[in-house]
ChimeraX commands (.cxc) that place a marker at each C-alpha (Angstrom):
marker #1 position 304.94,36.06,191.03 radius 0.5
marker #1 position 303.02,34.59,193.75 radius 0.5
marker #1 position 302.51,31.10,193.64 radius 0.5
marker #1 position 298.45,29.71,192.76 radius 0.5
marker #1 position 296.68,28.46,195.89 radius 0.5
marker #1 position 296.01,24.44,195.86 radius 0.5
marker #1 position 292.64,25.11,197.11 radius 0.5
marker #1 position 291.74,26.79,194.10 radius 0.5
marker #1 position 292.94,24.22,191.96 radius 0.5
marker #1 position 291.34,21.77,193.59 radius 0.5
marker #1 position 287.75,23.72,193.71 radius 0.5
marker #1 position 288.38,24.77,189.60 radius 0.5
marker #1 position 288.67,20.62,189.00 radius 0.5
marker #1 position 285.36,19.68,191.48 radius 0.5
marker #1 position 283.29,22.24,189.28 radius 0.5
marker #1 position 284.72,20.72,185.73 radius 0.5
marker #1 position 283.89,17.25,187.58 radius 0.5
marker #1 position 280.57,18.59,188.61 radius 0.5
marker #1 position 279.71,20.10,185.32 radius 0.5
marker #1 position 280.76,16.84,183.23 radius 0.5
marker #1 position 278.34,15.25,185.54 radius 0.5
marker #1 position 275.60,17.18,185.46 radius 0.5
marker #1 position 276.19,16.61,181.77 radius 0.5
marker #1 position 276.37,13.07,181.58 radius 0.5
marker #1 position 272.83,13.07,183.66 radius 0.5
marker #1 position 271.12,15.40,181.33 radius 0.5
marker #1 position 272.24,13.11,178.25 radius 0.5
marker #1 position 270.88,10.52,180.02 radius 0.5
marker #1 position 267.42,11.70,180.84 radius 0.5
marker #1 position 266.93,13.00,177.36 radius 0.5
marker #1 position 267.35,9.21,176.10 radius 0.5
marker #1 position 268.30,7.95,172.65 radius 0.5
marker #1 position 265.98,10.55,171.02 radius 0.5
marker #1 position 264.08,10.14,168.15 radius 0.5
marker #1 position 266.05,7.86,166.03 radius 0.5
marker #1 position 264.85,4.60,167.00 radius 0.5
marker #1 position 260.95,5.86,166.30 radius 0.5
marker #1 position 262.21,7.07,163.28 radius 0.5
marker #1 position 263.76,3.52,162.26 radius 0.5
marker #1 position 260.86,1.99,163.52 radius 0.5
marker #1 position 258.39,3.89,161.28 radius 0.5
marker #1 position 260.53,3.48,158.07 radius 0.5
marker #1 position 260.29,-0.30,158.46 radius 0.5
marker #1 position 256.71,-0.53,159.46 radius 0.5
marker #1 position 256.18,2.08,156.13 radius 0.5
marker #1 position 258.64,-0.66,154.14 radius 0.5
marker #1 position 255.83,-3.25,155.12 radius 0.5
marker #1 position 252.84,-1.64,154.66 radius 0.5
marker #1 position 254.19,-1.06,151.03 radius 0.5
marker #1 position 255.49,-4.25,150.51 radius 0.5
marker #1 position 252.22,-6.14,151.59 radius 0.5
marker #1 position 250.51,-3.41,149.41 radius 0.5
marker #1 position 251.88,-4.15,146.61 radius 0.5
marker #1 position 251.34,-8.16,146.89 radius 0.5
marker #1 position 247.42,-7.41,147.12 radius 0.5
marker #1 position 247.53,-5.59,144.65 radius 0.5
marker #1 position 249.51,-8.13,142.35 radius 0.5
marker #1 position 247.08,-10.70,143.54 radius 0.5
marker #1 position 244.12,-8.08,143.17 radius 0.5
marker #1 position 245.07,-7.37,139.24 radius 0.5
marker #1 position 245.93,-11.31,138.75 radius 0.5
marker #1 position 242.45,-12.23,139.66 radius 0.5
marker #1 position 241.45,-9.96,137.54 radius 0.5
marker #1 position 243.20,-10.59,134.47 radius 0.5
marker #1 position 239.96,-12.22,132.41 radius 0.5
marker #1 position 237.90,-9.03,133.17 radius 0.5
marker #1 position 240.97,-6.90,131.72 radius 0.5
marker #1 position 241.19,-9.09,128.83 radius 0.5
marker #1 position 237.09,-8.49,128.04 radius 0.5
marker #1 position 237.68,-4.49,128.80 radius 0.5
marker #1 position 240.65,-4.42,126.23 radius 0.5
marker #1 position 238.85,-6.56,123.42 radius 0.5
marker #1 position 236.07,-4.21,123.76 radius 0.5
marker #1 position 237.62,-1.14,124.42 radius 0.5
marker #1 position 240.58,-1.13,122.43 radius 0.5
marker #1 position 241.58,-3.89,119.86 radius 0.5
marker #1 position 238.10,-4.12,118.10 radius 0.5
marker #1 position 238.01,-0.22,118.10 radius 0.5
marker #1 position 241.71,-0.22,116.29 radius 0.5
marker #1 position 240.39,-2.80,113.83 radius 0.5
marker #1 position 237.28,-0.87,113.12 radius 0.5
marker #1 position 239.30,1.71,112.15 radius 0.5
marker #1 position 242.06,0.25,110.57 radius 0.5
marker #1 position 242.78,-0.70,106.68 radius 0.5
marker #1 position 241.66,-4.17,107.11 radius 0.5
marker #1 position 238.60,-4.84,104.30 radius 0.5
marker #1 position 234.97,-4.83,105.61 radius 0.5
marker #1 position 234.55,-8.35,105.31 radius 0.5
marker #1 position 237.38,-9.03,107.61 radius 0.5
marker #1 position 236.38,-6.65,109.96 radius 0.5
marker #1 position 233.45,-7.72,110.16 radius 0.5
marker #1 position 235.00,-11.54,110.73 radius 0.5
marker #1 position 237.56,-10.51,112.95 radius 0.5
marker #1 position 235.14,-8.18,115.15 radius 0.5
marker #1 position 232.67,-11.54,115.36 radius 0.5
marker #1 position 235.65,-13.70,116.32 radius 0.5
marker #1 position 236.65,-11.67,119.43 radius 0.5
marker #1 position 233.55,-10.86,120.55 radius 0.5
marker #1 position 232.28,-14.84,121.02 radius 0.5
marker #1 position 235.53,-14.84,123.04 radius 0.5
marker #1 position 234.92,-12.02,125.32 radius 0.5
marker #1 position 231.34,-13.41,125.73 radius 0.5
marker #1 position 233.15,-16.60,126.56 radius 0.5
marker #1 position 235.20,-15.33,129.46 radius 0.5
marker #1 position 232.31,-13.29,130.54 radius 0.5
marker #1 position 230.71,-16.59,131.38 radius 0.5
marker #1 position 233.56,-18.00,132.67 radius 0.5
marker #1 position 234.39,-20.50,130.33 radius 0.5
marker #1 position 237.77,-19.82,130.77 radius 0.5
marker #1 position 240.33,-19.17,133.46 radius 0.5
marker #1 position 242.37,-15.82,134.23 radius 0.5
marker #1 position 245.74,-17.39,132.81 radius 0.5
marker #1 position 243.65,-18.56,129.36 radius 0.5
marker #1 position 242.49,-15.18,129.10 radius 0.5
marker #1 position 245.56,-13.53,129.81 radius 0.5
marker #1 position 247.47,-16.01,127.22 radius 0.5
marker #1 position 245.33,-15.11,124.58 radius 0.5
marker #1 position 245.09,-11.68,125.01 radius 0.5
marker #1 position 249.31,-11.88,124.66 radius 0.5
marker #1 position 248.91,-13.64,121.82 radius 0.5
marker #1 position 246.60,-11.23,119.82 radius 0.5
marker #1 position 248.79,-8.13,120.85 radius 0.5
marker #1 position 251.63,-9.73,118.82 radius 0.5
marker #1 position 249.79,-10.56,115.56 radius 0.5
marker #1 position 250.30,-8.14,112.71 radius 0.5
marker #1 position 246.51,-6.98,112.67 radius 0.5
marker #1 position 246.43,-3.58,111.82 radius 0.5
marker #1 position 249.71,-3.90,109.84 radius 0.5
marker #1 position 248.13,-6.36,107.75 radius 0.5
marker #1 position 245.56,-3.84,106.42 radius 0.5
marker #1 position 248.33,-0.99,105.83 radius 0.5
marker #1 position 250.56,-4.40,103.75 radius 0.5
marker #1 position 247.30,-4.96,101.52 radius 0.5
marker #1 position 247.60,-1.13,100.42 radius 0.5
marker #1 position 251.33,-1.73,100.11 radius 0.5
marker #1 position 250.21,-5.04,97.73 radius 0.5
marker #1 position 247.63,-3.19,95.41 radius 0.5
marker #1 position 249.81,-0.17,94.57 radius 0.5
marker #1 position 252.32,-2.75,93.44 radius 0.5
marker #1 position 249.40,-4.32,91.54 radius 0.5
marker #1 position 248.93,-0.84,90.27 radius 0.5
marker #1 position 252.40,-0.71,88.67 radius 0.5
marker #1 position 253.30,-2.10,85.76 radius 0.5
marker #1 position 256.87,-2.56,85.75 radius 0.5
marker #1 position 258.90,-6.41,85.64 radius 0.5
marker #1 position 259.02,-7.03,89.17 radius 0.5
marker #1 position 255.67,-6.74,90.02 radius 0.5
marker #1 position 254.90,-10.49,90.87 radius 0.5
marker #1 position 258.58,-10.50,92.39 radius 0.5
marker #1 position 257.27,-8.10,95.08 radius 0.5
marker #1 position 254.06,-10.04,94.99 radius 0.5
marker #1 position 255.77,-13.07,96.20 radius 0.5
marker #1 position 257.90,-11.53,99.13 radius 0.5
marker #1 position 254.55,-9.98,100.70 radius 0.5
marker #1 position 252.93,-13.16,100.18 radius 0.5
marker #1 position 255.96,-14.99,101.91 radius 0.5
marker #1 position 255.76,-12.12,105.19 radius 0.5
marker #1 position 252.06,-12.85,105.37 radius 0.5
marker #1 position 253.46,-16.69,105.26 radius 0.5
marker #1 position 255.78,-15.98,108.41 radius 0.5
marker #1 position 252.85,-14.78,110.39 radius 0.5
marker #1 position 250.97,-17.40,109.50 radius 0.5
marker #1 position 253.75,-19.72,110.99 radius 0.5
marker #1 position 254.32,-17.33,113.87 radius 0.5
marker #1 position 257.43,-16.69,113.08 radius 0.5
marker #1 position 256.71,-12.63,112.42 radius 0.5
marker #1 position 255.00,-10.16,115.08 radius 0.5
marker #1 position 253.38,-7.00,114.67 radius 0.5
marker #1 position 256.65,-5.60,115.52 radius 0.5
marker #1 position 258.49,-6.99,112.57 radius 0.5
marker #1 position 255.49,-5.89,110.64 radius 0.5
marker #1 position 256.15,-2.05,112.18 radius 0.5
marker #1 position 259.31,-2.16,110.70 radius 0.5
marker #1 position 258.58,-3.75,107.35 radius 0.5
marker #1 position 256.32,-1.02,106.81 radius 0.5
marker #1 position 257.99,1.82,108.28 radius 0.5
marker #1 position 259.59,3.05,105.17 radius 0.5
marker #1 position 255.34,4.06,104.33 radius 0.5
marker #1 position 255.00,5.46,107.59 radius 0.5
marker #1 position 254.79,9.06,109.09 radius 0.5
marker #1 position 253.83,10.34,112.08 radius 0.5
marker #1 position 249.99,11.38,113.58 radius 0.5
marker #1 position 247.81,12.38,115.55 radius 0.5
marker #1 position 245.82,9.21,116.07 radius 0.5
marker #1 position 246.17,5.80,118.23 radius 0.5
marker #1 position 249.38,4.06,116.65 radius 0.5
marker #1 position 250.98,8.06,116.37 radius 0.5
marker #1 position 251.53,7.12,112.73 radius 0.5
marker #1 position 249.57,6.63,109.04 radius 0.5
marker #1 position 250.36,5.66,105.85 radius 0.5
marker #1 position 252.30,7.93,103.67 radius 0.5
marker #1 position 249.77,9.36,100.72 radius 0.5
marker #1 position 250.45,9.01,98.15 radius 0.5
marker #1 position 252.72,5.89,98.17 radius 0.5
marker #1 position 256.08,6.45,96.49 radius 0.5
marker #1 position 257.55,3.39,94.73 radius 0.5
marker #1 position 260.81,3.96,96.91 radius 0.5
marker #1 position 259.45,3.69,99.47 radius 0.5
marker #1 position 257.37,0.54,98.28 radius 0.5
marker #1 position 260.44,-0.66,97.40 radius 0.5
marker #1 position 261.96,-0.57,100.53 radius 0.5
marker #1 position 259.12,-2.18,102.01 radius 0.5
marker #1 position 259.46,-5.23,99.62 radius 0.5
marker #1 position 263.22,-5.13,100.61 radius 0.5
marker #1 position 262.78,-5.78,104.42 radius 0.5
marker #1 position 259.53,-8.25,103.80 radius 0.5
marker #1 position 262.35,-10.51,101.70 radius 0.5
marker #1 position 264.47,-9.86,104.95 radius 0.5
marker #1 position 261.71,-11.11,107.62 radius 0.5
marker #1 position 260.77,-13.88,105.21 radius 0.5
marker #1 position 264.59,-14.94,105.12 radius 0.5
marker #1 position 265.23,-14.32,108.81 radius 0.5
marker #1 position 261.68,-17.08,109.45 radius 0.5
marker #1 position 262.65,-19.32,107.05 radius 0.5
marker #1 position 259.97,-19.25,104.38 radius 0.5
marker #1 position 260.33,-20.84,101.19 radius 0.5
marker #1 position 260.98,-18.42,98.31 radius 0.5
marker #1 position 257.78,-18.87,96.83 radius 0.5
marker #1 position 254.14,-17.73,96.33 radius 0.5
marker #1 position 251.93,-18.17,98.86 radius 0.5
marker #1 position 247.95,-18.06,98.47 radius 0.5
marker #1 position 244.94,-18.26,100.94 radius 0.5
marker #1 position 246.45,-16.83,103.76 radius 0.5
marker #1 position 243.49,-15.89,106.33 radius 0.5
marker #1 position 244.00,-13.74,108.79 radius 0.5
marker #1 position 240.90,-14.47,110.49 radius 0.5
marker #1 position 242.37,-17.97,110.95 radius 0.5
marker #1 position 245.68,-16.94,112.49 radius 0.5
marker #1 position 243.91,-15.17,114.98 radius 0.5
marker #1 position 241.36,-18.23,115.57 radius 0.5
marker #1 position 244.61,-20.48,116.02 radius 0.5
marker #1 position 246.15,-17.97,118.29 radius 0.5
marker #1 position 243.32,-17.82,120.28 radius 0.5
marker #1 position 242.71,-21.87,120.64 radius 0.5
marker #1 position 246.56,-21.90,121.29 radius 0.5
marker #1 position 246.73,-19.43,124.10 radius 0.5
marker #1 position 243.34,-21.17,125.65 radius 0.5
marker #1 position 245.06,-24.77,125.48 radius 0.5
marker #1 position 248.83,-23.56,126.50 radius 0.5
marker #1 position 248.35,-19.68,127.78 radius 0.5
marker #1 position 250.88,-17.17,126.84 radius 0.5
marker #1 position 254.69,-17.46,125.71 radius 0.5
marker link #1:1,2 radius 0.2
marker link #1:2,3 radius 0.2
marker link #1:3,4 radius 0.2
marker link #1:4,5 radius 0.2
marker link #1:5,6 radius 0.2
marker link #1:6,7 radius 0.2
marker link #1:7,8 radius 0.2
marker link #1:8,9 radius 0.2
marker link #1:9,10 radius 0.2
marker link #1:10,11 radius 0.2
marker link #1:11,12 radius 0.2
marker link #1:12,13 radius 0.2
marker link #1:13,14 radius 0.2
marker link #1:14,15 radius 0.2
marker link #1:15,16 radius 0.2
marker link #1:16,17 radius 0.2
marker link #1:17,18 radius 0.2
marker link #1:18,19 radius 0.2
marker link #1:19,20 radius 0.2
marker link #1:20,21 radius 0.2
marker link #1:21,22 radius 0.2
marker link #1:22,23 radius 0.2
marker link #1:23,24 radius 0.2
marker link #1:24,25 radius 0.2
marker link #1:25,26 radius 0.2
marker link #1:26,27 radius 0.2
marker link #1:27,28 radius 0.2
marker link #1:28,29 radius 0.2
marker link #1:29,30 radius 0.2
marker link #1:30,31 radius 0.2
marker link #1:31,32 radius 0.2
marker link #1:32,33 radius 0.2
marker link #1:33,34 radius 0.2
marker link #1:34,35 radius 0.2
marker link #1:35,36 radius 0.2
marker link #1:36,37 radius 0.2
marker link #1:37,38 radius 0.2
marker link #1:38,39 radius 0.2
marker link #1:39,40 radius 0.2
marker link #1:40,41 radius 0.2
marker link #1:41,42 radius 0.2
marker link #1:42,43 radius 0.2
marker link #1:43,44 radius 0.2
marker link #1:44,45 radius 0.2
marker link #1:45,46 radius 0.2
marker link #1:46,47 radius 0.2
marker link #1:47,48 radius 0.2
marker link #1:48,49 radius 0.2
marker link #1:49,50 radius 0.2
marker link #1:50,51 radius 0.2
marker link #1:51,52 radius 0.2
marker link #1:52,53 radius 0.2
marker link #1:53,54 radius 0.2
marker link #1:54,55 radius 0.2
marker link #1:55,56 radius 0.2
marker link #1:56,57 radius 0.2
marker link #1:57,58 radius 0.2
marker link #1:58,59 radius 0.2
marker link #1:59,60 radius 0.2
marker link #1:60,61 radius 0.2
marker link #1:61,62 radius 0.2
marker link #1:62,63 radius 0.2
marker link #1:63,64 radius 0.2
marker link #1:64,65 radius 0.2
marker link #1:65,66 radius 0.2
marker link #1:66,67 radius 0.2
marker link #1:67,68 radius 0.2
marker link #1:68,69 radius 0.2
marker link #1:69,70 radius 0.2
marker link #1:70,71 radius 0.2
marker link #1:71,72 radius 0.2
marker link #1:72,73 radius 0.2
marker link #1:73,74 radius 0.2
marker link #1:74,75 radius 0.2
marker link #1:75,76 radius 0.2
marker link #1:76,77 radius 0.2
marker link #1:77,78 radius 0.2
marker link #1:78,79 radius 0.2
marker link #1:79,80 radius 0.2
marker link #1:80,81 radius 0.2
marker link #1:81,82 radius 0.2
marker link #1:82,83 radius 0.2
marker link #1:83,84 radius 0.2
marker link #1:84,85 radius 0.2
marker link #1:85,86 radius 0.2
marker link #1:86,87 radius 0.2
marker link #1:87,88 radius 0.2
marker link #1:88,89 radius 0.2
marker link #1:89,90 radius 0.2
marker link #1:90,91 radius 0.2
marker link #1:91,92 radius 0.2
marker link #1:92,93 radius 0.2
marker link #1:93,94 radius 0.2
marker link #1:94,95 radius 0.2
marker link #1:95,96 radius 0.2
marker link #1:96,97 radius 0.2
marker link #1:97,98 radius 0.2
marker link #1:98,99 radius 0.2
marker link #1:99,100 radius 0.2
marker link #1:100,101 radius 0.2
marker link #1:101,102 radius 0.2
marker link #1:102,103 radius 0.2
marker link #1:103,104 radius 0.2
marker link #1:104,105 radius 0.2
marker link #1:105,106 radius 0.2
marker link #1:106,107 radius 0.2
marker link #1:107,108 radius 0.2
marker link #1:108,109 radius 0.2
marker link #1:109,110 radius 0.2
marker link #1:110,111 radius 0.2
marker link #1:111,112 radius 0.2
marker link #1:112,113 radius 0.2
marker link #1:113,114 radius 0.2
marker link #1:114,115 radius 0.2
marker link #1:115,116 radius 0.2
marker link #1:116,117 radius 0.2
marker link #1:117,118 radius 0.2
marker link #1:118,119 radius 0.2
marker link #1:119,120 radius 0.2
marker link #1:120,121 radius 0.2
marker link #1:121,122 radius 0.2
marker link #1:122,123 radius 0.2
marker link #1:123,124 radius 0.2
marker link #1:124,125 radius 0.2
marker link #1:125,126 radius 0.2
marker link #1:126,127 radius 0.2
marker link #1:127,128 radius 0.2
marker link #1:128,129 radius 0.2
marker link #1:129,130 radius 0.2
marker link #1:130,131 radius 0.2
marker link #1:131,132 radius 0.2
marker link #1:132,133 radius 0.2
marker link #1:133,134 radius 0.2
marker link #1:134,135 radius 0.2
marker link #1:135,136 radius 0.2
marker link #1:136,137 radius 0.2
marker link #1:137,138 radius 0.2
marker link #1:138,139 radius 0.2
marker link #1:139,140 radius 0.2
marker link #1:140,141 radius 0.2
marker link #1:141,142 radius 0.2
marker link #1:142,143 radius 0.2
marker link #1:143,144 radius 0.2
marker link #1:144,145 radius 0.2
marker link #1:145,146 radius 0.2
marker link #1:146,147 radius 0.2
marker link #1:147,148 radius 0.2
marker link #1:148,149 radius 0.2
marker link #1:149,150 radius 0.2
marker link #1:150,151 radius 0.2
marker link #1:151,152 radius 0.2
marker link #1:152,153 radius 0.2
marker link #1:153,154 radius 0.2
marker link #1:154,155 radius 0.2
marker link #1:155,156 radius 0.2
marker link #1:156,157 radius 0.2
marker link #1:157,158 radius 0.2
marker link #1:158,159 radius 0.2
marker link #1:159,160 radius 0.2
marker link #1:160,161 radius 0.2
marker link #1:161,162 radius 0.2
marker link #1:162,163 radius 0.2
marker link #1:163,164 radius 0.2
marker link #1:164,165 radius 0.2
marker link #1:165,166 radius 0.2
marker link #1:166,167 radius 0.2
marker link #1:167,168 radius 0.2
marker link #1:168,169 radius 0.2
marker link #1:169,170 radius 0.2
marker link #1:170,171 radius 0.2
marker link #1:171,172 radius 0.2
marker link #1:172,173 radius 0.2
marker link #1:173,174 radius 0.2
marker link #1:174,175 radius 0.2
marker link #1:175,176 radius 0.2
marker link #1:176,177 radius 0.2
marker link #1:177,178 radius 0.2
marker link #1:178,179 radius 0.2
marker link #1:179,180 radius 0.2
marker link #1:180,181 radius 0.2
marker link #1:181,182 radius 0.2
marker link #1:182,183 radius 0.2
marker link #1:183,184 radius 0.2
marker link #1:184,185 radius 0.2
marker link #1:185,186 radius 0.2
marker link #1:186,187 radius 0.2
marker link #1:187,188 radius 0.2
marker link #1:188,189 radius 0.2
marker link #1:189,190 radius 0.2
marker link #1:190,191 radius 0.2
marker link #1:191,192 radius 0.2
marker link #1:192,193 radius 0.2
marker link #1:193,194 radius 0.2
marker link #1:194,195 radius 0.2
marker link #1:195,196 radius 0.2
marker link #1:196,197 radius 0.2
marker link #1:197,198 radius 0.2
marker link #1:198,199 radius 0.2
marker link #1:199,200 radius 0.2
marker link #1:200,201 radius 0.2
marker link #1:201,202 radius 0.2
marker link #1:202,203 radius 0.2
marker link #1:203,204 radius 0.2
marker link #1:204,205 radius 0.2
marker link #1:205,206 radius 0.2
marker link #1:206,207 radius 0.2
marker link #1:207,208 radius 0.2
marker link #1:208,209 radius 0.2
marker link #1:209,210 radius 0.2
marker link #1:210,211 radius 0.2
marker link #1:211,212 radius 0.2
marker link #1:212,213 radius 0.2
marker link #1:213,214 radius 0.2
marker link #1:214,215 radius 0.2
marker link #1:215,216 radius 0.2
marker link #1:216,217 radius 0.2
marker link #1:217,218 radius 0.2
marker link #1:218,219 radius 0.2
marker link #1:219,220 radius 0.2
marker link #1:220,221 radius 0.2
marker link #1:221,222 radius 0.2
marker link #1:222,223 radius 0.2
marker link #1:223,224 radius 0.2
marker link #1:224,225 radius 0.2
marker link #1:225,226 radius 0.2
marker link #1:226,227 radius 0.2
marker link #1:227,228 radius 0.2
marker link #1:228,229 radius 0.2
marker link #1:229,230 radius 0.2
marker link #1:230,231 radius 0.2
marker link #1:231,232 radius 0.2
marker link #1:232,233 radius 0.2
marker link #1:233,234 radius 0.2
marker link #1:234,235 radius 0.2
marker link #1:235,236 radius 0.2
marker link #1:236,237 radius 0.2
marker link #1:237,238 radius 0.2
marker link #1:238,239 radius 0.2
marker link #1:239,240 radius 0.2
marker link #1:240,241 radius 0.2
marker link #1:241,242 radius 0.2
view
């Protein structure tokens, strides 16, 4: 076996050398690549979203008395126009908040009133409070014992809103047991006919709100519902929303 010749050893390790460098040189002159740009743009995107989205926030808070008029107007009175509530207070109720859109149209009040107020009326059980007077005259229409028992623990519910110590939400579920589902704004309607179980169910959870908000155990009369929504509204114009 003949022995390898140091010359081509030493010519195989130049060209590895060579190679390596030739290498290293192209690696250099292609740069970092395309990285960095791509780094660059993510963060410059992450900004232009960012100060986006504070115009916007600004944009819509500057606008909140305008949104207030355009939901008065374009939702709530609609709703109560065609909810259970009696024609009279309809007709009170539809006055009410329409001297208090005019009002903000003429900016008599500021974006945070507004916006307090309009908070204030999305909790109050308005449409519920039509569906609970049905509730109240088929109990009228029964005659069994407990009639003015049930009597009293609607009376003491429409107490609790009074003292704002029941929403519309509680109100959803008082009446759910009357409930079922369609195809209208809410997604749901009364039941018809009424059952008295389910009536009775009703009266069951009113007693629980009434309990729950601390309301006497006794009949309560005169309970306006066009004044709980005037006191709402003169409470979210002097201290805004909760």
């Amino acid at each position: 076996m003949s022995d390898s010749d140091p010359s081509d050893v030493n010519q195989s390790a130049s060209d590895t050398a060579a190679s390596d460098t030739a290498d290293s040189q192209v690696a250099e002159e292609q740069g970092p690549g395309w990285m960095p740009a791509i780094l660059a743009a993510t963060l410059l995107m992450g900004m232009a979203g960012f100060i986006f989205c504070g115009v916007s926030t600004w944009f819509l808070f500057q606008k909140r008395g305008e949104l207030a008029v355009r939901t008065i107007r374009g939702s709530y009175i609609p709703d109560i126009e065609q909810s259970r509530l009696s024609p009279e207070q309809k007709q009170l109720l539809v006055k009410r908040l329409e001297t208090f859109a005019e009002s903000v149209e003429r900016n008599e009040y500021e974006n945070w009133q507004a916006a307090g107020v309009m908070q204030r009326l999305q909790r109050l059980p308005v449409l519920q409070w039509g569906e609970l007077a049905a509730v109240e005259s088929f109990v009228l229409s029964q005659d069994e014992g407990d009639t003015e028992e049930s009597l009293k623990q609607i009376s003491r519910l429409r107490r609790a809103a009074e003292l704002d110590q029941a929403t519309s939400f509680d109100f959803e579920d008082v009446l759910s047991p009357v409930h079922e589902p369609a195809d209208n704004a809410q997604g749901r309607q009364l039941i018809q006919p009424l059952t008295a179980t389910a009536v009775d169910e009703v009266i069951v959870r009113a007693r629980l709100v009434a309990d729950r908000s601390e309301v006497p155990d006794e009949k309560f009369t005169d309970i306006s519902l066009d004044a709980i929504v005037q006191e709402q509204i003169d409470a979210g114009i002097a201290e805004g929303g909760f």
